[in-house]
C-alpha positions in Angstrom: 107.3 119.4 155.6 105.4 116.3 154.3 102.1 117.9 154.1 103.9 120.9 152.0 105.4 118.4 149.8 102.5 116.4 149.3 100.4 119.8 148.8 103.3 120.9 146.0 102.4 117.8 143.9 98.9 117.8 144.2 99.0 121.6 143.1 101.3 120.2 140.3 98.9 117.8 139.6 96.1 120.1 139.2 97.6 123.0 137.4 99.1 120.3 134.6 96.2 118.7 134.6 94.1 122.0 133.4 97.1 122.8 130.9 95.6 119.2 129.0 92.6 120.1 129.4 92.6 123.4 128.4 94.4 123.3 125.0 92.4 120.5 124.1 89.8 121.8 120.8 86.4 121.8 122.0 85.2 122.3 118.4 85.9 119.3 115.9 86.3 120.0 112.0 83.1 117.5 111.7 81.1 119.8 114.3 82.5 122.9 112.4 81.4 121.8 109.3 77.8 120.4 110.6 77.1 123.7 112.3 77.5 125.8 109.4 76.0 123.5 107.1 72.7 123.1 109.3 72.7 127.3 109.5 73.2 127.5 106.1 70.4 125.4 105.1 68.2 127.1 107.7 69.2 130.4 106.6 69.2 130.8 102.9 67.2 129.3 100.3 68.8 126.1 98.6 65.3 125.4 96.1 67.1 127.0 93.1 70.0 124.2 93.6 67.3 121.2 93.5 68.2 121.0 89.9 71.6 121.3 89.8 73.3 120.9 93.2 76.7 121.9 92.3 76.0 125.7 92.2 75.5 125.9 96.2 77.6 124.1 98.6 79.3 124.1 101.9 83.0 122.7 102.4 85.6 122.8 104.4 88.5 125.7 104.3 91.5 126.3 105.6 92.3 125.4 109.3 94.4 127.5 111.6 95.8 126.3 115.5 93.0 128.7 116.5 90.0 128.1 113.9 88.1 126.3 111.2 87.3 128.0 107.9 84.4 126.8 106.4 82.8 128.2 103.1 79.7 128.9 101.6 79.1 129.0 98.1 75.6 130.8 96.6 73.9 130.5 93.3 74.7 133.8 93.0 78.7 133.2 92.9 79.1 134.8 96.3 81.1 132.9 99.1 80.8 133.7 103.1 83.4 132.5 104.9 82.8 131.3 108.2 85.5 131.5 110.9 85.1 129.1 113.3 86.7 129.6 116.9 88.4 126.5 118.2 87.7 127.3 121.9 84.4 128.8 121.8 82.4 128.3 119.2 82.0 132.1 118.1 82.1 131.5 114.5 82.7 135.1 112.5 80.7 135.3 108.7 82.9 137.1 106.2 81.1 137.7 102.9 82.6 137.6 99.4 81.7 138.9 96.2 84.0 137.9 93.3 82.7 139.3 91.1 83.0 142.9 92.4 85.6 142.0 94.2 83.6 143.2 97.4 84.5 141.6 100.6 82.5 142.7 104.0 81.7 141.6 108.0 78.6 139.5 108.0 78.1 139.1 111.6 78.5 136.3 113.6 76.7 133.0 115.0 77.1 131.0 118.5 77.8 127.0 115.9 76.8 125.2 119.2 73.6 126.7 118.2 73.2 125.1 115.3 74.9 121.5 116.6 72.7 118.7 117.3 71.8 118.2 120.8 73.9 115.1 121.4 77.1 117.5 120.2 76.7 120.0 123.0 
């Protein structure tokens, strides 16, 4: 009876223990916001803002409990939204054409590959 009791807590134990664990954000709004910025200067062609910065940018969106939003903003006036996921990092790219009024699926990214080593 002692050895069931003692395996009841440490089961206990274990499963509250990977409850923590497991809700815990493995993606930060700082590593969110670093991921996207380094794809988006990797990705799309920033010379045109050398003169006047203000017409690109990256900043942060709106945040859900599950994901990030961060936004891109092109000298062309179009914005892709990037959807961050929380828990694993999938990050979905929703484009935006104001203009038109055009919005469309842009694909998606892994952001741990566009993190710094020392982040992963």
């Amino acid at each position: 009876m002692k050895q069931f009791a003692l395996s009841f807590v440490f089961m206990a134990f274990l499963l509250c223990s990977c409850g923590i664990n497991g809700t815990k954000s493995e993606i930060t709004a700082e590593m969110a916001y670093e991921g996207v910025n380094n794809y988006c200067h990797s990705t799309y062609d920033w010379s045109i803002a050398k003169g006047n910065p203000s017409i690109m940018y990256v900043q942060m969106g709106e945040e859900t409990d599950s994901a990030y939003q961060v936004v891109f903003r092109s000298y062309t006036g179009a914005f892709v939204n990037f959807y961050v996921d929380k828990a694993s990092g999938k990050t979905r790219m929703e484009e935006y054409v104001p203009t038109l009024d055009i919005k469309e699926e842009a694909g998606t990214i892994d952001i741990f590959d566009y993190l710094k080593k020392e982040n992963n």
